[in-house]
C-alpha positions in Angstrom: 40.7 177.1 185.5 41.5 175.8 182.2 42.8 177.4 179.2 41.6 178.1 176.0 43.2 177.0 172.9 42.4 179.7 170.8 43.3 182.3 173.1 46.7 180.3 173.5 47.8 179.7 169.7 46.8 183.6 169.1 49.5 184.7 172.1 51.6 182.3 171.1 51.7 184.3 167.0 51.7 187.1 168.7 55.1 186.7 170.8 56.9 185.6 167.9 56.0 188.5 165.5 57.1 190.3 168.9 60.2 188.4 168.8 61.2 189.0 165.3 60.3 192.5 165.3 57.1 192.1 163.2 55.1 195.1 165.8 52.9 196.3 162.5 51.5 192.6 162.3 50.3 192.3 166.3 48.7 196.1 165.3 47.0 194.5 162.2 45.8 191.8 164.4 43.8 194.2 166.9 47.0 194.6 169.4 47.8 198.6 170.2 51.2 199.2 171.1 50.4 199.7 175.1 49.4 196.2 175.3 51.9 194.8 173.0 54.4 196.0 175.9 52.3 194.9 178.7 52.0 191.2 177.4 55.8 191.0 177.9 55.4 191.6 181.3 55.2 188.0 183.0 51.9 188.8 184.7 50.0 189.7 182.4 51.2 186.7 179.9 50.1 184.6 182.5 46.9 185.9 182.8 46.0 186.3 179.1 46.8 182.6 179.0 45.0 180.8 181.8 42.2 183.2 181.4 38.7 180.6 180.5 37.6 183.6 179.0 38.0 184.3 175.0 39.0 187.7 174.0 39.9 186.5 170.6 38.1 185.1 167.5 39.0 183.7 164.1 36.5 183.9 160.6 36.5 181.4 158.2 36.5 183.0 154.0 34.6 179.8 153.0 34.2 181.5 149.3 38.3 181.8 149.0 38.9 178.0 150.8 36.8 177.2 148.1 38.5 178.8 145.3 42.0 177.4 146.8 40.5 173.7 146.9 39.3 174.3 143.6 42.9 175.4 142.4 44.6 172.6 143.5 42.0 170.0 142.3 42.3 171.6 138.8 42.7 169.2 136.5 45.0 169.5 133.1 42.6 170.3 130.8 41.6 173.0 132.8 45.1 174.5 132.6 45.5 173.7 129.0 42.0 176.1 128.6 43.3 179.1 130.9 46.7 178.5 129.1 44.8 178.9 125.7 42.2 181.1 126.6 45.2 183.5 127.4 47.0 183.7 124.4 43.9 184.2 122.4 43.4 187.6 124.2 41.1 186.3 127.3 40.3 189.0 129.6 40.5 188.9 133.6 36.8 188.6 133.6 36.5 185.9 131.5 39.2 184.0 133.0 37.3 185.1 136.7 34.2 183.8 135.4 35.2 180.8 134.1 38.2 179.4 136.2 37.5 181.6 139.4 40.9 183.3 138.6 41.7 186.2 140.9 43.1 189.3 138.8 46.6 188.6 141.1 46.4 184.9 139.9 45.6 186.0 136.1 48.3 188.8 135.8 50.8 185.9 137.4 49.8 183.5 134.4 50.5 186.0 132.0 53.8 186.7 133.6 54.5 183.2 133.5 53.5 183.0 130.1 54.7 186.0 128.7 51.3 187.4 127.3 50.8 190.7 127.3 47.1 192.0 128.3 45.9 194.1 125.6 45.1 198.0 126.5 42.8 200.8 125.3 39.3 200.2 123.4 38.4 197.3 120.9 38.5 198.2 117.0 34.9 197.5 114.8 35.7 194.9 112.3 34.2 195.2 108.6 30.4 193.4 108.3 31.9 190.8 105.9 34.2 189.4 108.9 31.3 189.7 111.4 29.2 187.6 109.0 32.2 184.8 108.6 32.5 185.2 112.7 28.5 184.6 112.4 28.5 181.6 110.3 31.5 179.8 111.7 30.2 180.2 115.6 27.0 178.7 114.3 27.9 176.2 112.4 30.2 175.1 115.0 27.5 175.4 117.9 25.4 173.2 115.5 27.9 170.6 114.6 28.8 169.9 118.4 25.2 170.5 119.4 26.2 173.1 122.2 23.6 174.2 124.6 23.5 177.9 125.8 23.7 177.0 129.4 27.4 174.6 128.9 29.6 177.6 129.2 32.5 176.0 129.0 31.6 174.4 126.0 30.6 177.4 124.8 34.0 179.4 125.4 35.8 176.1 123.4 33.7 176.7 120.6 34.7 180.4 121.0 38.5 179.6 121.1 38.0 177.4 118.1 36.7 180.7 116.3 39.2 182.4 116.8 42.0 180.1 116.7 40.8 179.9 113.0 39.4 183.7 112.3 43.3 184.4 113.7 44.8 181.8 111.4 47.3 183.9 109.0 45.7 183.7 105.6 44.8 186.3 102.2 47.5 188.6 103.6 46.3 189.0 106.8 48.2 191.4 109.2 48.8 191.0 113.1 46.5 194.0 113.6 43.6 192.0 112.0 44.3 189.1 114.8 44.2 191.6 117.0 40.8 192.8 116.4 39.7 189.2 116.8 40.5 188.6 120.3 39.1 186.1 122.2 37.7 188.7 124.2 36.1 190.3 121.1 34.7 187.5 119.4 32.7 186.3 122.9 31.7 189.6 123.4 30.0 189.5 120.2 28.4 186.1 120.5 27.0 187.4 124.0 25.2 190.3 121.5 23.8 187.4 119.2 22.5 185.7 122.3 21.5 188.7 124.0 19.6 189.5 120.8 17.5 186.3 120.5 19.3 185.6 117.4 20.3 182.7 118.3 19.6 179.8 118.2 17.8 181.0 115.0 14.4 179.6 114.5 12.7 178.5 111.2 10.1 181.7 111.2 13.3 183.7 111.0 14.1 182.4 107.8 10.9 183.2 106.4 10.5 186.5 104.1 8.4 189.0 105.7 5.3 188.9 103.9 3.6 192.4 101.9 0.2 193.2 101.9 -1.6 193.9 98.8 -4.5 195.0 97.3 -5.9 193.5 94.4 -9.0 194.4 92.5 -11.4 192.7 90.0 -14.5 194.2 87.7 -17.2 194.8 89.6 -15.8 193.4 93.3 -14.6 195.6 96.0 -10.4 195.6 96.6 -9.8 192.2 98.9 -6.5 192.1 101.1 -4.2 189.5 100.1 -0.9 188.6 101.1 2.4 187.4 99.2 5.4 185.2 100.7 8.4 183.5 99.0 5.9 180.4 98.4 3.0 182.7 96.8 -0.1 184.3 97.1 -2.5 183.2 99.7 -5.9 185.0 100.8 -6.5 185.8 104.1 
């Protein structure tokens, strides 16, 4: 009769939680308290142990050994990017979507860094600053020739936004910073996206054109219609 090594290494945990007084762990691991107190009992050890049979089973949280692997491979950069994405006003989402941060792991950074996660609704912003947050995401996207699908790239062209839209200039006041959060500014590039308003295409710079009628002596009214580069007859 042989044993079986799980079975063993599981009675083995068990008697030392019993040992130390750790009862509520043996209960958390399946164990009432009745058998807790017969598994002292040399018989019954004995039998638990050589039994071939298994009356215990571990399960492997392959998404979470991931996410551990992950955390120890991660590279500098990566932490430089969390670090920054942070203090720019990055939300647990984000930083979960991105990084694969837990909400335990994120709330820990910020302890560590001494940020303090920003509470209650977001403020609307006046349309002149949503047009400079317009042309400087663009411009930037164009400039590095950032795809939509790079999302990484897109959140550092984000954090260069507003890394500058923050910058203190003209008087600005810590409650306009504010307003410009990370958090806010990707939430509003995901609108743009979301939109189809980007990346802009050349009809979309086009004047809508108006339709007309025009008349001459002795001809019925023809349609015509009028752009920014003149009439044309349809």
């Amino acid at each position: 009769m042989s044993k079986t090594p799980i079975n063993e290494a599981i009675l083995s945990q068990v008697l030392h939680n019993v040992r130390n007084g750790q009862l509520r762990r043996c209960i958390e691991m399946g164990l009432e308290p009745e058998i807790l107190a017969q598994i002292q009992q040399p018989a019954a050890l004995s039998l638990l142990l050589n039994t071939p049979v298994s009356w215990c089973s571990v399960t492997i949280d392959g998404e979470m050994v991931k996410k551990i692997l992950t955390g120890a491979q991660r590279s500098d950069e990566e932490v430089r990017m969390i670090e920054r994405a942070l203090r720019l006003g990055g939300t647990t989402n984000m930083l979960q979507q991105f990084f694969g941060l837990s909400p335990q792991d994120v709330a820990l950074q910020r302890l560590m860094m001494g940020v303090t996660a920003r509470r209650g609704r977001w403020r609307e912003f006046s349309e002149e600053t949503d047009a400079a947050l317009w042309y400087r995401w663009s411009h930037l996207m164009k400039e590095h020739q950032v795809e939509l699908e790079d999302s990484i790239a897109m959140l550092d062209i984000a954090m260069l936004v507003a890394e500058e839209m923050n910058s203190p200039q003209n008087g600005d006041t810590d409650e306009t910073a504010e307003n410009l959060s990370l958090a806010i500014i990707w939430n509003r590039i995901q609108t743009w996206i979301k939109d189809g308003l980007y990346p802009p295409s050349r009809e979309k710079n086009w004047s809508p054109r108006k339709l007309q009628l025009v008349s001459t002596p002795n001809q019925r009214p023809s349609v015509v219609a009028s752009s920014v580069e003149g009439d044309s007859e349809l």
